[in-house]
N, C-alpha and C positions, 0 to 999 in steps of 0.2 A: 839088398843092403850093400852098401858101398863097400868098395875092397880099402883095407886099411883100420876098418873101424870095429872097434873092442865089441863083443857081441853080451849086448845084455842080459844079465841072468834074468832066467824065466821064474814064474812063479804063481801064485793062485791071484787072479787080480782083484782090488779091492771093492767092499760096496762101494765108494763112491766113484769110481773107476764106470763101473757099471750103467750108474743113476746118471753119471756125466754122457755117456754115450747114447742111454736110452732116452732121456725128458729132457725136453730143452730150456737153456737158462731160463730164471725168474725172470730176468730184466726184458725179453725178448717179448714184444708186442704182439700179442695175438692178430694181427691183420685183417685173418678170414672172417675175423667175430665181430670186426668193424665196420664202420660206414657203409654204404651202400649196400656190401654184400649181406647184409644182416636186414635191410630192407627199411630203415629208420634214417630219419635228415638229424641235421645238426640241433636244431627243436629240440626234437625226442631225445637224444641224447644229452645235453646239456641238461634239462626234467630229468632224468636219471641220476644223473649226479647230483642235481640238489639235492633229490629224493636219499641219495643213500648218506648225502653230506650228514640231514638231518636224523638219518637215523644213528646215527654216530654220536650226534650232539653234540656238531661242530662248525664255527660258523664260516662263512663262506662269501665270495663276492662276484660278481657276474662274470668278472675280466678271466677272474680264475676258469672258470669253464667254456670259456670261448674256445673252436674250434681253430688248426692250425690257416683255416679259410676264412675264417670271421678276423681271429688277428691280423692277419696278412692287411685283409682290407681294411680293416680302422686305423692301419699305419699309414695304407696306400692313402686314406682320406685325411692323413696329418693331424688326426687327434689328437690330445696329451695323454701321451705314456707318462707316467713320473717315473726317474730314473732310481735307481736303489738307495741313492746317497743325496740328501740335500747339497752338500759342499761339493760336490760336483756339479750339480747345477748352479751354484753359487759362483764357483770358477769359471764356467762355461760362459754365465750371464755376463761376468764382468770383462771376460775377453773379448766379447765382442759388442761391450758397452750398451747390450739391451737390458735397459731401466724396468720394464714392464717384466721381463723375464727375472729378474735379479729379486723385485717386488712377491713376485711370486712363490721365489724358492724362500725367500726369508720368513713364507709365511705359514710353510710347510710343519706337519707336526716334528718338535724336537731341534730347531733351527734356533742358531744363536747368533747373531749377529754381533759380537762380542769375541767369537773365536779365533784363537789367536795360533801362529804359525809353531810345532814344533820340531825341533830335527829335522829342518829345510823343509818340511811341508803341512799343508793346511787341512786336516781329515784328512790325512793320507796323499794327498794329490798334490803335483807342483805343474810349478813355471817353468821354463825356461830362462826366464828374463829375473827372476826377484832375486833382489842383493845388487851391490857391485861387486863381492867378493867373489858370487859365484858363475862358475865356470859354467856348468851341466848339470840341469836341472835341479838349481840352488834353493833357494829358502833362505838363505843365511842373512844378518842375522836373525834368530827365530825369536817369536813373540810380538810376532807383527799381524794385527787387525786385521779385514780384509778392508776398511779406512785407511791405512797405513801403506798396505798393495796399490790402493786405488791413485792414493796422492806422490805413491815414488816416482818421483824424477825418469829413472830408465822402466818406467812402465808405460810412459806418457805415447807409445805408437798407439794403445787400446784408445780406442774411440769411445768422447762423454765421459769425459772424464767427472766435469763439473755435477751433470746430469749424475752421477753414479754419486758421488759427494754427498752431492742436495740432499741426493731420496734417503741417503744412509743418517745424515744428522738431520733431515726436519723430519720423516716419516719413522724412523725405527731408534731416535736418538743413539745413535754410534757414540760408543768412548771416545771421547777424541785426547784422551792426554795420559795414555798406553804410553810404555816404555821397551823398546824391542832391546835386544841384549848389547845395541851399542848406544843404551839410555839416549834414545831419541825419540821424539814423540811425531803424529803426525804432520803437524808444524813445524817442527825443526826439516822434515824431510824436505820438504814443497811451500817455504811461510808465503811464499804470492798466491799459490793458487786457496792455501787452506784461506788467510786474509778474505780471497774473494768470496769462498761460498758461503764461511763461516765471519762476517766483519766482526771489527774488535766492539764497538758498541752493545753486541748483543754475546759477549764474554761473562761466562760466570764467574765466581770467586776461586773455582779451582780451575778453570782456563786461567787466569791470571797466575794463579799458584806455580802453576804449570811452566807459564813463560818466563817468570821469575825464578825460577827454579835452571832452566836451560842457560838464563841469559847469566846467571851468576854463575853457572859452571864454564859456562863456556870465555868469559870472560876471568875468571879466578879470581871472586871474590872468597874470602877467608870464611866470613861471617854469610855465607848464605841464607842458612838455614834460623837463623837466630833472625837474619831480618824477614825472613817469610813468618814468622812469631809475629811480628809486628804487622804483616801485609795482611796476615788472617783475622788477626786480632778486630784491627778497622775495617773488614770486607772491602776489602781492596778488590774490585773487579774490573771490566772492561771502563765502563764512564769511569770510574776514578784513575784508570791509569789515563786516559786523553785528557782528564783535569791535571794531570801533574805530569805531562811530560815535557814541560819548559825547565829550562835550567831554575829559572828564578820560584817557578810553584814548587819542584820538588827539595829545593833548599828550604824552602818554607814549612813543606811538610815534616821533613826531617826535625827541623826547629820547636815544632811543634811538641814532637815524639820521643826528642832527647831522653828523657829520663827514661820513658818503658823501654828504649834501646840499650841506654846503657845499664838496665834492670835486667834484661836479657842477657847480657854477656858483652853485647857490643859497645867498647872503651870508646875514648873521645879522639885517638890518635887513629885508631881503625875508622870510623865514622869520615876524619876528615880524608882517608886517603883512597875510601869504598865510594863514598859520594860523587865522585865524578865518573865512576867509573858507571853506576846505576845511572847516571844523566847522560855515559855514551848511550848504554842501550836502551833507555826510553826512545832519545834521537831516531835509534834504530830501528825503534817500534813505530815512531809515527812517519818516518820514510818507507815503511813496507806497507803500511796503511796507506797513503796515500796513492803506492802502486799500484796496489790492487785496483782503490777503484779507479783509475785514471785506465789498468787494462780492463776495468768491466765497464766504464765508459767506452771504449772502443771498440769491446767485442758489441754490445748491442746498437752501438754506430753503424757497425758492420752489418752485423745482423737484419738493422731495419734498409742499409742499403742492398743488400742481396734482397730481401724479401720486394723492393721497388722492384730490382732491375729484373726477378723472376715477373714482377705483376707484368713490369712494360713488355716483355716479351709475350706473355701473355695475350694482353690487348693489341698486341702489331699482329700475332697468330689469329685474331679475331677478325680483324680488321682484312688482313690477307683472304682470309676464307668470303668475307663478305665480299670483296671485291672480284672473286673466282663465280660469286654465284650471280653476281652484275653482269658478269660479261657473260656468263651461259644463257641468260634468261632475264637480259637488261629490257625486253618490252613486255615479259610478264611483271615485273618488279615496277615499273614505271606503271603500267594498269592499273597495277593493285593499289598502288600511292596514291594515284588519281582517285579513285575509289575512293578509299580513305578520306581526300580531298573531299569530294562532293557530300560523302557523309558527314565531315566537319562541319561545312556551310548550311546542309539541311538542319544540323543541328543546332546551329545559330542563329537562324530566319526565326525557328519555331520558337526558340526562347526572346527571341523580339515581340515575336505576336503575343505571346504569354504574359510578356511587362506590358506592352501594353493595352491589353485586356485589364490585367487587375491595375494599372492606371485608374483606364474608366470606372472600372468598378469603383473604387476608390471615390473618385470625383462624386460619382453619384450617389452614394452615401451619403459624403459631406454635405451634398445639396437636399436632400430630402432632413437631413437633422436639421439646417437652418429653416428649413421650412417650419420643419414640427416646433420650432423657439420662436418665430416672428409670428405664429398661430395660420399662417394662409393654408388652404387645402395644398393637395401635390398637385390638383390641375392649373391652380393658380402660380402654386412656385412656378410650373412649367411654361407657362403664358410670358406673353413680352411683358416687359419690365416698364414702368409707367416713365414719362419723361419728366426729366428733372426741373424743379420748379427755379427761374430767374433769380437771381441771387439776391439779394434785399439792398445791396449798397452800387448797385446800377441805377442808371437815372429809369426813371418811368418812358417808356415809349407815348409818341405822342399819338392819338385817336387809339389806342389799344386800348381790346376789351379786358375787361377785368377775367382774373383766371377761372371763375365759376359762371358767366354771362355765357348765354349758349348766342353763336351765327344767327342772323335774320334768313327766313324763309325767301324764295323767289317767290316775282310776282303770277298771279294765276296767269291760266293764256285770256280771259276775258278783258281783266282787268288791263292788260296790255293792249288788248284791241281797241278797247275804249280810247285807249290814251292817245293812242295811235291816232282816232279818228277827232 
């Protein structure tokens, strides 16, 4: 005992004083009763524990009794682990703009793609970068989408962004006209890029709502809400705002609707002095439309020119390689062509003789039918051809025998000697 120190009073020590020195903690792994030494592989053991899961009558899953060596190596093999929290891998996915991964965690049970940011963070988990207000590791303001994350402005270093967009409004229909706590939706955050993945043609009545909504706050109309009365009223949607965003259609339209506006609340002196104010921001609607696609014209300008200039590189790497194997083995390469060559021509010759084979064939056909139609045998078709009779409008030859009269015989040899004598 160290000098200085109070000596503690003695006394009878207690059971668990006892139980604690003599048996060792609960938590403490029996070792010697494990693995190896026990004389059973991981198999055997793994069958023991389902065996006793189910005598509990309780259910169970293979991961759960995998061995701290079977785990190791299915991680070693980069299997999917699922992480404890979807929105974690929801975060993770979208950091590093893998669509396929992002796909996946939304698909997980209990995953809301709807979930919205509170008290700087999303299921618990933040950014560094969301907000501009904030400093270290913000969120602010909160009520924001992971749509909303994807399209802010100072998010835009995450890679895919458009790609991250797409999958959230064509695959899992994402809210898109969410209000975070500085009522802005994700159009107001980003209107070029939301324009591009979302165009206004294919706007519904509450995407219209929605922009009618921002554009009248944002601009201080009195009567907003009283003209969204009216905009919902006629299913005002995306075609109908590109049919009325000229000054002269939406004075038209207005003209039209006088009475239900001023039925709603809105007077003829508000009317005149709100109306050009809705004709800046149509303006303004069909200038960010047209940006868009003028930038999704140029990215996939772009797009199909990188995808040439990787082909050309391509084809010049091909083209390189063949001319490496020209020069290692330019009189094998020239052999084998030759080859090639003389097999082309043998196979030319012989398609010559084959036409015309079936030529003759042909011909002889035809000549055996005309036989069989003029009635001659086929030895006679075969035979020469008789000569053709004098034409009838020639003069007659003179002493010529007629054409059925046969030649006079010679004279015998007697008859000649006679004459002779």
């Amino acid at each position: 005992m160290a000098l200085g120190q109070p000596k503690k009073p003695g006394g009878a020590a207690s059971p668990d004083a006892v139980d604690a020195g003599t048996m060792p903690p609960k938590r403490v792994v029996d070792t010697a009763r494990t693995g190896a030494e026990r004389g059973k592989g991981a198999a055997e053991l793994a069958a023991e524990r389902v065996a006793l899961q189910e005598e509990k009558g309780e259910e169970s899953s293979d991961d759960e009794f995998l061995m701290p060596g079977e785990r190791r190596l299915k991680n070693r093999l980069k299997l999917e682990v699922p992480r404890q929290s979807w929105q974690m891998e929801v975060l993770e996915a979208n950091r590093l703009g893998d669509v396929e991964r992002l796909r996946v965690a939304f698909k997980r049970p209990g995953a809301n793609v709807n979930l919205r940011t509170a008290e700087g963070a999303y299921g618990g988990f933040r950014y560094a970068t969301w907000g501009t207000h904030s400093s270290y590791l913000g969120g602010n303001p909160s009520g924001e989408s992971l749509l909303m994350l994807a399209a802010r402005p100072d998010n835009a270093q995450y890679p895919n962004r458009r790609e991250v967009l797409t999958m959230l409004i064509e695959e899992f229909d994402a809210e898109r006209n969410y209000r975070n706590g500085n009522e802005k939706t994700a159009r107001d955050l980003n209107p070029l890029l939301m324009d591009e993945v979302h165009p206004l043609k294919r706007w519904t009545v509450e995407d219209a709502h929605s922009w009618a909504e921002s554009a009248g706050l944002k601009v201080k109309i009195e009567h907003t809400y009283d003209w969204l009365k009216i905009f919902d009223a006629y299913q005002l949607d995306g075609r109908g705002l590109v049919d009325i965003w000229t000054k002269q259609k939406f004075e038209d339209y207005v003209d039209e609707r006088l009475a239900d506006l001023t039925r709603v609340g809105v007077n003829t002196d508000a009317i005149e002095e709100e109306t050009p104010r809705w004709i800046y921001c149509l303006e303004q609607l069909k200038l960010d439309a047209k940006n868009a696609q003028k930038t999704k014209r140029r990215r996939e300008a772009a797009a199909r020119a990188e995808a040439e200039r990787r082909q050309a590189i391509r084809d010049e790497q091909r083209r390189a390689k063949l001319r490496g194997k020209l020069d290692k083995g330019a009189a094998h390469v020239l052999k084998h062509a030759k080859s090639l060559g003389a097999f082309g021509s043998m196979g030319s010759l012989a398609a010559a003789k084959r036409e015309a084979a079936e030529k003759k064939r042909r011909e002889e056909e035809r000549a055996a039918a005309l036989a069989r139609i003029s009635g001659l045998s086929e030895a006679e078709a075969e035979g020469p051809a008789p000569a053709p009779a004098p034409a009838s409008f020639l003069p007659p030859v003179k002493d010529a025998l007629p054409a059925e009269a046969t030649p006079p015989k010679p004279p015998l040899a007697d008859e000649a000697a006679a004459a002779g004598e």
